[in-house]
TORPA-4810 file (N, C-alpha, C, O; in nm, 3 decimals):
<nodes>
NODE_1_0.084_-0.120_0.000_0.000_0.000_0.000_0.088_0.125_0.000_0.172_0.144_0.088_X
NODE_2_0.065_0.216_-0.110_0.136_0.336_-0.124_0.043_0.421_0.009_-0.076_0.397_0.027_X
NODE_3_0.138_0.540_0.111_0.129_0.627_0.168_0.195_0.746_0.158_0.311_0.733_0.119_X
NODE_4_0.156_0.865_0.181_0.175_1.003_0.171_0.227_1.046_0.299_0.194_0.973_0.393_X
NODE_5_0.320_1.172_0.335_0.322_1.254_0.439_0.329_1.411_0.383_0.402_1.458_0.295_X
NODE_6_0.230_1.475_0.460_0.197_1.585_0.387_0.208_1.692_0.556_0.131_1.688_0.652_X
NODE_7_0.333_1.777_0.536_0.407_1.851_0.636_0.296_1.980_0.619_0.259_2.042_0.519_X
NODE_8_0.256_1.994_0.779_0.204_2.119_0.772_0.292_2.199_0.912_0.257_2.211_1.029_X
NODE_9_0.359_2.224_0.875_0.472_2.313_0.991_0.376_2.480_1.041_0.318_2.560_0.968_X
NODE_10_0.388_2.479_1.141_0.267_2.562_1.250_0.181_2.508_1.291_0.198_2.496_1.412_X
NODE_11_0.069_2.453_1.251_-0.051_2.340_1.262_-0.029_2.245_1.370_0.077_2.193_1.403_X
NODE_12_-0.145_2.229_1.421_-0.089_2.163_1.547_-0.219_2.058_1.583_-0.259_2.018_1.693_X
NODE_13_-0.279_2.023_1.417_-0.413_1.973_1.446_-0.381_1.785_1.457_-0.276_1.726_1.431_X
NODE_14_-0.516_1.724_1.506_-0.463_1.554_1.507_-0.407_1.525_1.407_-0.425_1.584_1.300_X
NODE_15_-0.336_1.437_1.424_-0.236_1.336_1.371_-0.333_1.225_1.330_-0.375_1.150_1.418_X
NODE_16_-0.373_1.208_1.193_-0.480_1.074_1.179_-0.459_0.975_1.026_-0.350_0.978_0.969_X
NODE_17_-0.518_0.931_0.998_-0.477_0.859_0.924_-0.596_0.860_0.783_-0.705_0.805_0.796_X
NODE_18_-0.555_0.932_0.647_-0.664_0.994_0.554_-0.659_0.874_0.443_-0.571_0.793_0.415_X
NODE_19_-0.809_0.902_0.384_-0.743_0.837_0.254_-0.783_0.951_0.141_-0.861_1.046_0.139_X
NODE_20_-0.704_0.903_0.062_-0.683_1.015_-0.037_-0.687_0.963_-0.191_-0.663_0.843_-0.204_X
NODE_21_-0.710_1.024_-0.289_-0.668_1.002_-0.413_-0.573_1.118_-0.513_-0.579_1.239_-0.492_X
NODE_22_-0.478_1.049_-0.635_-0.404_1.144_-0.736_-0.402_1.096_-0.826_-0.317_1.009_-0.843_X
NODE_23_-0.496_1.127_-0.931_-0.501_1.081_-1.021_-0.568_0.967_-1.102_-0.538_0.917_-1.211_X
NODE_24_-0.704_0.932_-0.986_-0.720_0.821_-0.963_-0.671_0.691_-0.897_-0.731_0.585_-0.883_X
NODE_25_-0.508_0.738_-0.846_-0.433_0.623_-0.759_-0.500_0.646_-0.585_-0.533_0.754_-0.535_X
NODE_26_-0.504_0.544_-0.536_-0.571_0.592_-0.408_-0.465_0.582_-0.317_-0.382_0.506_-0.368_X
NODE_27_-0.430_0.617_-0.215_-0.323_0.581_-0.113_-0.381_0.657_0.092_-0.466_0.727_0.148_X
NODE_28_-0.296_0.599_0.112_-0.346_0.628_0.278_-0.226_0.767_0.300_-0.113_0.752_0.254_X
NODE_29_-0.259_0.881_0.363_-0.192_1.017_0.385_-0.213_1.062_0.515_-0.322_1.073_0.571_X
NODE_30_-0.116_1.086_0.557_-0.095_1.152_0.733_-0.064_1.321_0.712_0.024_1.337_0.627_X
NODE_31_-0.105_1.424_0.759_-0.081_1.521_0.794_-0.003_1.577_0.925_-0.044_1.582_1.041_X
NODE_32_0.110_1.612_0.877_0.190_1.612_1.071_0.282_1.737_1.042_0.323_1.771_0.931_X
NODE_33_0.305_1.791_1.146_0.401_1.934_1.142_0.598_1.857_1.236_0.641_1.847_1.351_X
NODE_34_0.640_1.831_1.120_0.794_1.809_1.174_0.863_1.873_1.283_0.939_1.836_1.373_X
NODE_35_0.807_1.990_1.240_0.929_2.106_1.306_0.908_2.108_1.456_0.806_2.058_1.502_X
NODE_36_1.006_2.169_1.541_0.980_2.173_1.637_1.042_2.086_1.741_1.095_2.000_1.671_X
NODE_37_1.072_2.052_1.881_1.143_1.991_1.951_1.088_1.849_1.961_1.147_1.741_1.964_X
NODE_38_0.884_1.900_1.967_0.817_1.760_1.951_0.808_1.707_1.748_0.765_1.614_1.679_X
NODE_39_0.865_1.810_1.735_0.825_1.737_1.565_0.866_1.595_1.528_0.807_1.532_1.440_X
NODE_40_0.968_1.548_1.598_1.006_1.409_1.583_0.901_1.312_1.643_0.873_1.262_1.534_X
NODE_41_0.832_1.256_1.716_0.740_1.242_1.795_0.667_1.226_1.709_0.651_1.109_1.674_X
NODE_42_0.593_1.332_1.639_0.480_1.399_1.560_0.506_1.295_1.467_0.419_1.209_1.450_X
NODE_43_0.631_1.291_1.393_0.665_1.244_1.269_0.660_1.104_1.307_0.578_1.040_1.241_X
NODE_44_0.730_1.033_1.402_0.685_0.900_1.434_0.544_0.817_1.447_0.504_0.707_1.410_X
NODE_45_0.495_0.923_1.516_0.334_0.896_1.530_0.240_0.895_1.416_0.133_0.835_1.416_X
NODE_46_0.306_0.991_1.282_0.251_0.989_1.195_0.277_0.846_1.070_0.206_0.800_0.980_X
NODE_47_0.406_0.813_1.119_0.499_0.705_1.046_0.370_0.577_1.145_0.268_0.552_1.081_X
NODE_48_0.377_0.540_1.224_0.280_0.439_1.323_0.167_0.445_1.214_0.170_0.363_1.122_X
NODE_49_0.098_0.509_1.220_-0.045_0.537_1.184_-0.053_0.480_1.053_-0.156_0.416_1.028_X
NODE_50_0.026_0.490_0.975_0.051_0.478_0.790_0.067_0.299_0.789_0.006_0.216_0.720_X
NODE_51_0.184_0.277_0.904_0.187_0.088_0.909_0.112_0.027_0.932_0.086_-0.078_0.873_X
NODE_52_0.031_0.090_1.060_-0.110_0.014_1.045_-0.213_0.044_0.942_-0.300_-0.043_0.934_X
NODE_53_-0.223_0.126_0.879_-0.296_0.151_0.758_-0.271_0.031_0.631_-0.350_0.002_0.541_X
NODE_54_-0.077_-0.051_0.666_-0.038_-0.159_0.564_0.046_-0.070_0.482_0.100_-0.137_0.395_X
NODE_55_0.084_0.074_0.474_0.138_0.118_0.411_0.277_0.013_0.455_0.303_-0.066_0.546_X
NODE_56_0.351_0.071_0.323_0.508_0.043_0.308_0.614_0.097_0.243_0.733_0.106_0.273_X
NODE_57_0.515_0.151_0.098_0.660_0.296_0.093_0.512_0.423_0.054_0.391_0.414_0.034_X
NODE_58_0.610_0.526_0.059_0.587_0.615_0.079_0.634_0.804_0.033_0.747_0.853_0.033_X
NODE_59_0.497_0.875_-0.001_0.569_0.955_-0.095_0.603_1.086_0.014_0.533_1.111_0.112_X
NODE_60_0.717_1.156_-0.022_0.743_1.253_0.123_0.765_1.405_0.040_0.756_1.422_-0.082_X
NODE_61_0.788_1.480_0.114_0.797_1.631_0.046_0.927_1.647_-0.013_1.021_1.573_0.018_X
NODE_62_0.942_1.781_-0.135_1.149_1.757_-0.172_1.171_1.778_-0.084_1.096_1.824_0.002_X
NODE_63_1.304_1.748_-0.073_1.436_1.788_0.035_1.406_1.694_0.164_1.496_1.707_0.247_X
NODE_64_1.309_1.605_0.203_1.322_1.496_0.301_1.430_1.462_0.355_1.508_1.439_0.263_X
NODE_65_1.478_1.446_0.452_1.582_1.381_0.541_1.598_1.329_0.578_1.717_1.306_0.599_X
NODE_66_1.492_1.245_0.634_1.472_1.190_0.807_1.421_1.051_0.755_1.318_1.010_0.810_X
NODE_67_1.480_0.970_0.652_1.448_0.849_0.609_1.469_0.741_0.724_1.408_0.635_0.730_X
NODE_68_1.597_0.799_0.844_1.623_0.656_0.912_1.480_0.659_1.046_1.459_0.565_1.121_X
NODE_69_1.422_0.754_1.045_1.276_0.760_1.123_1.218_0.679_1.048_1.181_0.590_1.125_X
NODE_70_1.182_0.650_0.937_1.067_0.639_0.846_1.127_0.465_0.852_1.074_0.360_0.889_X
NODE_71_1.258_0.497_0.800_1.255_0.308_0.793_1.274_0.200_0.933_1.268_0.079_0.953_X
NODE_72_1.289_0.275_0.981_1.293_0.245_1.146_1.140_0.152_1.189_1.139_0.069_1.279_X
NODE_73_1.025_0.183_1.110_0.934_0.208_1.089_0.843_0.108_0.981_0.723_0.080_0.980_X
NODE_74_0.945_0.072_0.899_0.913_0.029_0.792_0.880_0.080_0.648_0.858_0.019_0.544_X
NODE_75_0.882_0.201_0.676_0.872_0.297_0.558_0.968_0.320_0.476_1.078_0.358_0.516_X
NODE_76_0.930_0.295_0.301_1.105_0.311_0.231_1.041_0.416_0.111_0.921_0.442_0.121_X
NODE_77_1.122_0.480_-0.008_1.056_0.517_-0.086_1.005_0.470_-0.197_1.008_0.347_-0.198_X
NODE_78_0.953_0.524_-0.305_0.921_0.466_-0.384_1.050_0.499_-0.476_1.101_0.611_-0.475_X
NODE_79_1.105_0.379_-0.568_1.232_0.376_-0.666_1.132_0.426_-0.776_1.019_0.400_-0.816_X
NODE_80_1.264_0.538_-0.813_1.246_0.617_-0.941_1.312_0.589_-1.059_1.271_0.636_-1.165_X
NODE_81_1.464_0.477_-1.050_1.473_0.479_-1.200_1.450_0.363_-1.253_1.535_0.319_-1.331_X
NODE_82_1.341_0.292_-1.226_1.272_0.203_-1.331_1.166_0.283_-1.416_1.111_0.257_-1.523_X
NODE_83_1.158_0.364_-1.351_0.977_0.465_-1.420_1.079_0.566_-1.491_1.022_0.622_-1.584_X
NODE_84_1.218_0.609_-1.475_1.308_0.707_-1.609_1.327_0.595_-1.678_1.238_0.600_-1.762_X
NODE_85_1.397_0.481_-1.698_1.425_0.436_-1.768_1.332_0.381_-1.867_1.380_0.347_-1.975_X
NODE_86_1.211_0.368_-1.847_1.118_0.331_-1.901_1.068_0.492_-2.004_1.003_0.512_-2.106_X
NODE_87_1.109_0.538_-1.952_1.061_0.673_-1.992_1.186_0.746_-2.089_1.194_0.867_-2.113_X
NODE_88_1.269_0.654_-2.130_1.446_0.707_-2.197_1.444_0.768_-2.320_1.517_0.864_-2.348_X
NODE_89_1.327_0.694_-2.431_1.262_0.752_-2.564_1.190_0.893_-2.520_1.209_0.995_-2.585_X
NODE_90_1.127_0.891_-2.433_1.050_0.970_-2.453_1.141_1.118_-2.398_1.119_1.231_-2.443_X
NODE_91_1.217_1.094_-2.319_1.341_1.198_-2.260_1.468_1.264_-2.383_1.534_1.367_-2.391_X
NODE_92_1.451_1.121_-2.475_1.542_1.196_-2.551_1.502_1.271_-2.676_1.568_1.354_-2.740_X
NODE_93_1.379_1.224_-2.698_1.296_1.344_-2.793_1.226_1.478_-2.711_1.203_1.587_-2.764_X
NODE_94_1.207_1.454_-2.607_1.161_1.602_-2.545_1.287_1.705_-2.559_1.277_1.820_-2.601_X
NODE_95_1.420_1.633_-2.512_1.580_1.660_-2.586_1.578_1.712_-2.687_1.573_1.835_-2.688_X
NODE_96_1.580_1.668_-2.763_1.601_1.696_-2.962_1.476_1.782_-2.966_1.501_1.875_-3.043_X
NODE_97_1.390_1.789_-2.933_1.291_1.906_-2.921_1.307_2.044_-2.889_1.266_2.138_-2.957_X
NODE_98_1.382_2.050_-2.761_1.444_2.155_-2.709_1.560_2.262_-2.797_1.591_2.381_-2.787_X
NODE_99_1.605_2.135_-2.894_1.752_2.176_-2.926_1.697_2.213_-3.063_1.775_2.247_-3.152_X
NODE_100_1.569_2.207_-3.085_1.541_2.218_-3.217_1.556_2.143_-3.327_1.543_2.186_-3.441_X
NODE_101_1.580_2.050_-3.303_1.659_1.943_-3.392_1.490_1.801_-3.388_1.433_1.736_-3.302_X
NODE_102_1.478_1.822_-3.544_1.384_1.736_-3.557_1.424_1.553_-3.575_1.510_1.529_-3.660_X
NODE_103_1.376_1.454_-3.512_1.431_1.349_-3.512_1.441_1.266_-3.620_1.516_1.168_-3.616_X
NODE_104_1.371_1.296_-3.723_1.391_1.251_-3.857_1.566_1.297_-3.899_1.636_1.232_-3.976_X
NODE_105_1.595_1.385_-3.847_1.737_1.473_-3.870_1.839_1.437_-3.777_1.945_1.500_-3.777_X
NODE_106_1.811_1.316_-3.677_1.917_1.314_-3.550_1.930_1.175_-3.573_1.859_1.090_-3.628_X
NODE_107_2.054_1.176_-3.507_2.154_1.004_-3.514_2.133_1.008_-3.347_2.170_1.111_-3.290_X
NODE_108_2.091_0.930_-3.289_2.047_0.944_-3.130_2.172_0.825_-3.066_2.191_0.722_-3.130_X
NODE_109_2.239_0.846_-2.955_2.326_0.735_-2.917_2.225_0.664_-2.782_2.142_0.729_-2.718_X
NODE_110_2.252_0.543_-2.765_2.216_0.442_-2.656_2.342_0.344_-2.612_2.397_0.264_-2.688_X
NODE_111_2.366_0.361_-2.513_2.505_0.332_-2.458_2.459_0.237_-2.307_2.409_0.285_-2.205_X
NODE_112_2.493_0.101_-2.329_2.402_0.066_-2.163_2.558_-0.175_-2.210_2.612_-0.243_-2.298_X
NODE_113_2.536_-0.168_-2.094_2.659_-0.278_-2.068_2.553_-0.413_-2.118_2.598_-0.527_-2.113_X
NODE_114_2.431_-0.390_-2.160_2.366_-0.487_-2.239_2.263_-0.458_-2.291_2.199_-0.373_-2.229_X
NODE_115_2.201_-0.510_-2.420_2.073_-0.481_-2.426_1.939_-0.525_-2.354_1.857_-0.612_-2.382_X
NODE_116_1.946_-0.437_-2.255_1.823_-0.524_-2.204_1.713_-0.477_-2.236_1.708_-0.407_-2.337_X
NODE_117_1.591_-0.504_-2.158_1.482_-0.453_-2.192_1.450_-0.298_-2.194_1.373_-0.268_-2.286_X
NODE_118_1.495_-0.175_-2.102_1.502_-0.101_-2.076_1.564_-0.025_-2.242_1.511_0.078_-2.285_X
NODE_119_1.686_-0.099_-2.322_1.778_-0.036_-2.370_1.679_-0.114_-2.499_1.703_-0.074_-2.613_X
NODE_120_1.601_-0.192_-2.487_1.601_-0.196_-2.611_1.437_-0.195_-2.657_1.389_-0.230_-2.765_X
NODE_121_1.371_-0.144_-2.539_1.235_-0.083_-2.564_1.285_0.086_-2.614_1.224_0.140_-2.707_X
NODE_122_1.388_0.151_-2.551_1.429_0.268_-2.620_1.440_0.280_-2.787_1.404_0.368_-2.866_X
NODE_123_1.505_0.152_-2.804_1.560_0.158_-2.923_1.466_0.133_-3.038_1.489_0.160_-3.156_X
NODE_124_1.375_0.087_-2.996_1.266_0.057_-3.067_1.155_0.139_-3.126_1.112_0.139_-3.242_X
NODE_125_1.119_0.211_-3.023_1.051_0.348_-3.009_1.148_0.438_-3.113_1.107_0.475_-3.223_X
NODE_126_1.243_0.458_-3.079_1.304_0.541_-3.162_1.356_0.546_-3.307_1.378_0.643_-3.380_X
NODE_127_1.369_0.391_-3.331_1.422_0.372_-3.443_1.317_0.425_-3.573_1.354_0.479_-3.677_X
NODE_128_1.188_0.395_-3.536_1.133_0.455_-3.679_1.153_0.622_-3.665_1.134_0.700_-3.758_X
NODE_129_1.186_0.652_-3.561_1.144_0.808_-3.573_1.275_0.893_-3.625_1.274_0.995_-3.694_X
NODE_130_1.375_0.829_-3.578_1.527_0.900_-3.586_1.598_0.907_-3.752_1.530_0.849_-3.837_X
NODE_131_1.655_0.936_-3.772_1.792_0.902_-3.890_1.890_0.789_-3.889_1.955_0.738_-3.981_X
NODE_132_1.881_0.755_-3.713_1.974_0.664_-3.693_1.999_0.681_-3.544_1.988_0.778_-3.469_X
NODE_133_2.048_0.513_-3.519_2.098_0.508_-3.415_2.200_0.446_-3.357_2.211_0.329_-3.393_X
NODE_134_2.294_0.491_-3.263_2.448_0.453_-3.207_2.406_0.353_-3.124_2.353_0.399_-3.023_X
NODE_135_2.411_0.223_-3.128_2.367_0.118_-3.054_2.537_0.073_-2.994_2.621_0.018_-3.066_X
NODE_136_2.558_0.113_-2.848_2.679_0.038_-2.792_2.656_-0.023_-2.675_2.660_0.031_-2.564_X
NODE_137_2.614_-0.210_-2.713_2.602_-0.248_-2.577_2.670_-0.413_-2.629_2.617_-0.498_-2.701_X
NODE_138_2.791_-0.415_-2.567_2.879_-0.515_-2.578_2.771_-0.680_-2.539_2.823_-0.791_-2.557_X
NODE_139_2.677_-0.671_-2.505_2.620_-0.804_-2.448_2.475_-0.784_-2.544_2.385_-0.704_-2.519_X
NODE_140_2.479_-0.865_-2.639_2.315_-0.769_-2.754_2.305_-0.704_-2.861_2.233_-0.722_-2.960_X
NODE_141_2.441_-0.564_-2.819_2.400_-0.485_-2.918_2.388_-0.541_-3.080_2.311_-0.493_-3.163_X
NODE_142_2.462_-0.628_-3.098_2.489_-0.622_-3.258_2.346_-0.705_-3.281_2.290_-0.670_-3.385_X
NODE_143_2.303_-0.768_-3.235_2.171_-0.882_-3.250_2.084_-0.743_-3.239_2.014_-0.725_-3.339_X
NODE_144_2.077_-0.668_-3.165_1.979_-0.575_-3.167_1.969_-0.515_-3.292_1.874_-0.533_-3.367_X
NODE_145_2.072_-0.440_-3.317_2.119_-0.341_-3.410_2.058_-0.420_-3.570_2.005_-0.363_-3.665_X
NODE_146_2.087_-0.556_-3.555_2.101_-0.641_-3.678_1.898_-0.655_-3.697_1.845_-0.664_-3.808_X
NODE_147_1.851_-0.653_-3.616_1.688_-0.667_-3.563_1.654_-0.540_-3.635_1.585_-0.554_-3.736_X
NODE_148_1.685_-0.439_-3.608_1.572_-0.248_-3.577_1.658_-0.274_-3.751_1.572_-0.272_-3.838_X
NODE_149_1.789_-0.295_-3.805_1.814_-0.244_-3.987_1.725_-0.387_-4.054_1.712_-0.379_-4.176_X
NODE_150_1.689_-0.458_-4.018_1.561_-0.545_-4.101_1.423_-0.507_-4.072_1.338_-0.497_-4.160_X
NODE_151_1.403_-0.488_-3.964_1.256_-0.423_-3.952_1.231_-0.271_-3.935_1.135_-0.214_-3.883_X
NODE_152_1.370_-0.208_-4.006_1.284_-0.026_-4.009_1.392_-0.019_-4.087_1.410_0.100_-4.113_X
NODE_153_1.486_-0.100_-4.145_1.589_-0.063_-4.265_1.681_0.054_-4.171_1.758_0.104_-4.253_X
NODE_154_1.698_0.100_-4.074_1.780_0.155_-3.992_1.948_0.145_-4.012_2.004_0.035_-4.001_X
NODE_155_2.000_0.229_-4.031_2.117_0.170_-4.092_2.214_0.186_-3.932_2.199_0.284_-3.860_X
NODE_156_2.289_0.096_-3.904_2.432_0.104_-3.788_2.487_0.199_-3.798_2.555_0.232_-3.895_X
NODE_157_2.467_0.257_-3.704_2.556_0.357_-3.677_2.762_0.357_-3.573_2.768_0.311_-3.459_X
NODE_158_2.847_0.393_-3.617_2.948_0.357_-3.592_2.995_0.394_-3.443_2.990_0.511_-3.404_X
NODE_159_3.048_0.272_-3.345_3.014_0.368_-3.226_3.146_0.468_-3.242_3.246_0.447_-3.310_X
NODE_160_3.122_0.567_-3.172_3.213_0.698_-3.123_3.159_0.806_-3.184_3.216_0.913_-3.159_X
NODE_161_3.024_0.810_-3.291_3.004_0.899_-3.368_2.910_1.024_-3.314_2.792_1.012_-3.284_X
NODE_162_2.971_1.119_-3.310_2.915_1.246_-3.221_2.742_1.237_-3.266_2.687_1.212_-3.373_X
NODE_163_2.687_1.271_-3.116_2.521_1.261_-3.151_2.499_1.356_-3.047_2.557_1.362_-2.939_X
NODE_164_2.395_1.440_-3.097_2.348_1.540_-3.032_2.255_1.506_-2.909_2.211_1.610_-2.860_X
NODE_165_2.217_1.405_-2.852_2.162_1.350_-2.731_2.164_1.227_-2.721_2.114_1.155_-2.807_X
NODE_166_2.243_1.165_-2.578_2.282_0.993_-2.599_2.229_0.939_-2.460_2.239_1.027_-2.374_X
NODE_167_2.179_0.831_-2.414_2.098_0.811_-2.318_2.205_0.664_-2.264_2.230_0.561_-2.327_X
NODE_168_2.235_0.692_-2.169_2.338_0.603_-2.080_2.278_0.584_-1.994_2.237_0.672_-1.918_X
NODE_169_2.250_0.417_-1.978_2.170_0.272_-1.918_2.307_0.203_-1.873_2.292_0.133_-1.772_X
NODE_170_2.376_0.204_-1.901_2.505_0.141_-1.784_2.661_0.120_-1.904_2.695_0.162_-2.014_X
NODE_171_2.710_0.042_-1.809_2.851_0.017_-1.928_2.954_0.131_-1.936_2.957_0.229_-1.861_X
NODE_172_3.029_0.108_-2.027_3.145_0.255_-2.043_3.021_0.346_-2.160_2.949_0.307_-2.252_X
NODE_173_3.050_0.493_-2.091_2.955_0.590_-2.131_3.023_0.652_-2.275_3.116_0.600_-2.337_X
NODE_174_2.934_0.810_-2.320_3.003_0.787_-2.431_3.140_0.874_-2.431_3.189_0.945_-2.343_X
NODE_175_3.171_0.853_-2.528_3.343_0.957_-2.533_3.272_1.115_-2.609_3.293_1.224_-2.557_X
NODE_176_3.200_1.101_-2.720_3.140_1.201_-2.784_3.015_1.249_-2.784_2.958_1.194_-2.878_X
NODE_177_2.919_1.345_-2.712_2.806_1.338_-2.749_2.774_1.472_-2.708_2.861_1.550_-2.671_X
NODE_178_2.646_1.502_-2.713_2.604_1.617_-2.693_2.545_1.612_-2.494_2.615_1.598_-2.394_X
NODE_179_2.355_1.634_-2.509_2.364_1.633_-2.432_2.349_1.435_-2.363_2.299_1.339_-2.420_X
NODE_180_2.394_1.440_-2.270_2.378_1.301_-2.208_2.328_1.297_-2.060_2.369_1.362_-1.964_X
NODE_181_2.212_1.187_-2.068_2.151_1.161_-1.962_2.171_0.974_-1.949_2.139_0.872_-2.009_X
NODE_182_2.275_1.037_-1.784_2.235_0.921_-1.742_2.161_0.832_-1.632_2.160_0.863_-1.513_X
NODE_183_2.093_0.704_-1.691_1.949_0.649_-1.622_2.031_0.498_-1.545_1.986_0.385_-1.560_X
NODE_184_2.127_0.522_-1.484_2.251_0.393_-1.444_2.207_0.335_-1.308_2.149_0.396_-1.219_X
NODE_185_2.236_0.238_-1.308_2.175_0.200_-1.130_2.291_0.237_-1.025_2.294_0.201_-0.907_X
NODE_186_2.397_0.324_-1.099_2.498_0.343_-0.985_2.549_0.500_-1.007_2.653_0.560_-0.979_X
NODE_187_2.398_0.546_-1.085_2.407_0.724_-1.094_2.316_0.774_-1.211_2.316_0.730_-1.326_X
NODE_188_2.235_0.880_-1.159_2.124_0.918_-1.254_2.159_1.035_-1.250_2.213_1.084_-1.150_X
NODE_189_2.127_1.120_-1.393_2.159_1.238_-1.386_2.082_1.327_-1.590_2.111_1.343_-1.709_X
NODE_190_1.999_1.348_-1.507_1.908_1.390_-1.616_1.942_1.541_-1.716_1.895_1.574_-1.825_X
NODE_191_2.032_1.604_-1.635_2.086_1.701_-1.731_2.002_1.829_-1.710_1.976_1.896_-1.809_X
NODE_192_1.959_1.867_-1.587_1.838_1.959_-1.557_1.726_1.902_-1.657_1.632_1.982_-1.660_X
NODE_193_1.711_1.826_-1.713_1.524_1.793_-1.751_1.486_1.763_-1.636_1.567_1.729_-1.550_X
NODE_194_1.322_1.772_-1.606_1.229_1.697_-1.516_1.113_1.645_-1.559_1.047_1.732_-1.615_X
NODE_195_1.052_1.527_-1.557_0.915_1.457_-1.612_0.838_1.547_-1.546_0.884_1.584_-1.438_X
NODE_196_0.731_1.594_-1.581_0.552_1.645_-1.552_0.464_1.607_-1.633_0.480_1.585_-1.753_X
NODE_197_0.344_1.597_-1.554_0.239_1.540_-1.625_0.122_1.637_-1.533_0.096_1.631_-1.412_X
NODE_198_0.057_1.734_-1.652_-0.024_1.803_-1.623_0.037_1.901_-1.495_0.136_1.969_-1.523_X
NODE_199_-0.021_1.909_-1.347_0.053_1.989_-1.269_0.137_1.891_-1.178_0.093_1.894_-1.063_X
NODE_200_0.196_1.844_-1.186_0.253_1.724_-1.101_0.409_1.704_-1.193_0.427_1.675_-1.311_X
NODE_201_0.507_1.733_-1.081_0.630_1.738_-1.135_0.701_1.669_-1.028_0.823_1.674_-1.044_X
NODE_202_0.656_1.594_-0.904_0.716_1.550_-0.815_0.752_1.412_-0.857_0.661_1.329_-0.867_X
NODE_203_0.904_1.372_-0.889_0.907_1.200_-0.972_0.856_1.098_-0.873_0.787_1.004_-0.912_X
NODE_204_0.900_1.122_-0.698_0.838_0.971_-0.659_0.712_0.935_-0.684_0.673_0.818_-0.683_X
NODE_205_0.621_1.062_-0.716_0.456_1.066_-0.723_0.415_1.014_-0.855_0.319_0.939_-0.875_X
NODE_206_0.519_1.071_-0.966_0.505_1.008_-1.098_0.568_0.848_-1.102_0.508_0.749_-1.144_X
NODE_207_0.665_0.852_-1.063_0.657_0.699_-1.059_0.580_0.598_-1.040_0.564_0.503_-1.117_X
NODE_208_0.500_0.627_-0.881_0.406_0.582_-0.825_0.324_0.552_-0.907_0.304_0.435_-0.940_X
NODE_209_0.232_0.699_-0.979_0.139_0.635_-1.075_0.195_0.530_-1.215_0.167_0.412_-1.237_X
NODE_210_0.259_0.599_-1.271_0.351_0.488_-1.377_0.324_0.322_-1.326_0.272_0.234_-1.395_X
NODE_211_0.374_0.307_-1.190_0.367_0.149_-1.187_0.206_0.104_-1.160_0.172_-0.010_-1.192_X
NODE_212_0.113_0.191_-1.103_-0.005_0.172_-1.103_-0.106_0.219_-1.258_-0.228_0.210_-1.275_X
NODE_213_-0.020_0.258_-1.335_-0.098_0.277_-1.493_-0.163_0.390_-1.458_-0.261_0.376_-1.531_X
NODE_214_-0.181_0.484_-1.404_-0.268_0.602_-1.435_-0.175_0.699_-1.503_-0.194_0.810_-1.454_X
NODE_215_-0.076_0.702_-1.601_0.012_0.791_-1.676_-0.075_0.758_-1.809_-0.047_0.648_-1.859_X
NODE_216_-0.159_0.821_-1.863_-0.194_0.805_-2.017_-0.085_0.821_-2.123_0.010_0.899_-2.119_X
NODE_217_-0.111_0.749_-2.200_-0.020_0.763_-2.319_-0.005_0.898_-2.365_-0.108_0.950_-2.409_X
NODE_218_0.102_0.969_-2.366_0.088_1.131_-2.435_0.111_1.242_-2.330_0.171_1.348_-2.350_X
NODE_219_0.048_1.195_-2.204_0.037_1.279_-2.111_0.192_1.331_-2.065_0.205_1.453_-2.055_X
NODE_220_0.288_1.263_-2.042_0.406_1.229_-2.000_0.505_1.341_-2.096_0.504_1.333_-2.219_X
NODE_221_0.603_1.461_-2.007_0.652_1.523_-2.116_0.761_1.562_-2.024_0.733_1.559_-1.904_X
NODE_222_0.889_1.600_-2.062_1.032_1.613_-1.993_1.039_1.755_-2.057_1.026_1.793_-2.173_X
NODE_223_1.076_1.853_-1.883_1.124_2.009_-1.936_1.231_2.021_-1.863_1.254_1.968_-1.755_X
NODE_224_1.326_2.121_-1.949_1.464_2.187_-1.918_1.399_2.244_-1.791_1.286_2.293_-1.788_X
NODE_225_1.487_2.232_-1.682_1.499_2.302_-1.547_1.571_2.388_-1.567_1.681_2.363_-1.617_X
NODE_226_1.534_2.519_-1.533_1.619_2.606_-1.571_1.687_2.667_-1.440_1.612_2.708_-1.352_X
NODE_227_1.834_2.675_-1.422_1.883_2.748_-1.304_1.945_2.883_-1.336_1.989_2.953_-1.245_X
</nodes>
């Protein structure tokens, strides 16, 4: 059971246990004010309330801290890069969008230590849409590569060849590229983009729905963060 904590710092009303919906996903939500000498307390009591509710992970506000309360507890978060990686096509055309660069016109790189499913649902998606694509994954790639130039006539692209947005899934990354995002299980780093969907830009929340299917097809769109 997905649960919420929703910080109201001043507020000093009960501590109870809500149910709520986003998006149509339903989940159990505590309202509690952190701050304060008793805010820990508060926050425990609010963490109690959610376990017996059956919760087990849980979506928290940015900048959270206080995870070893929460798992103390049983509370963990919800993992975010199965729901980017799943989302890698669609990140690197919101990319080539940005840059102006239409994908009929772009050689796109995919760089990951095998083809797996992740690397090669990307590749798939993309291949009718692109000019081409840099397929470098020492465990696959060429079986892949040899797959997408018979069924979209896609021609191989040579690896090292400069590409204006390359999406790194694991392995040695690239030597040449433009911009690069990587979706790695031992470092993510999106390049200031962020997923939103409609008003909702928070990823554990988008994830959440993603694995429960309330993300419609289309809805789903990656913007430059601008600092």
């Amino acid at each position: 059971m997905l649960g919420r904590l929703l910080f109201t710092p001043g507020e000093r009303t009960p501590i109870r246990l809500e149910r709520e919906q986003i998006k149509g996903m339903c989940l159990y939500q505590v309202r509690t004010d952190p701050t304060g000498w008793l805010g820990g307390r508060r926050l425990d009591k609010g963490a109690r309330l959610l376990r017996r509710g059956g919760v087990t992970r849980i979506l928290v506000p940015e900048g959270f801290d206080r995870w070893d309360r929460l798992r103390r507890r049983g509370l963990h978060p919800v993992e975010t890069l199965p729901f980017l990686r799943a989302q890698g096509a669609r990140l690197v055309l919101d990319a080539l969008a940005r840059q102006g660069i239409a994908p009929r016109c772009a050689v796109v790189g995919l760089y990951g230590q095998r083809a797996d499913r992740d690397f090669a649902r990307a590749a798939r998606i993309l291949a009718p849409q692109v000019r081409g694509l840099v397929l470098c994954a020492p465990s696959g790639g060429e079986e892949l590569a040899r797959a997408l130039q018979w069924e979209f006539g896609l021609p191989v692209r040579p690896a090292g060849e400069y590409t204006p947005v390359c999406l790194w899934l694991g392995g040695a990354g690239p030597e040449r590229g433009g911009e690069v995002f990587s979706l790695r299980e031992d470092g993510v780093d999106l390049a200031g983009f962020f997923p939103k969907m409609e008003e909702i830009d928070h990823l554990p929340t988008l994830a959440a729905l993603w694995e429960a299917g309330y993300i419609p097809e289309g809805k789903l769109t990656f913007f430059k963060r601008e600092t």
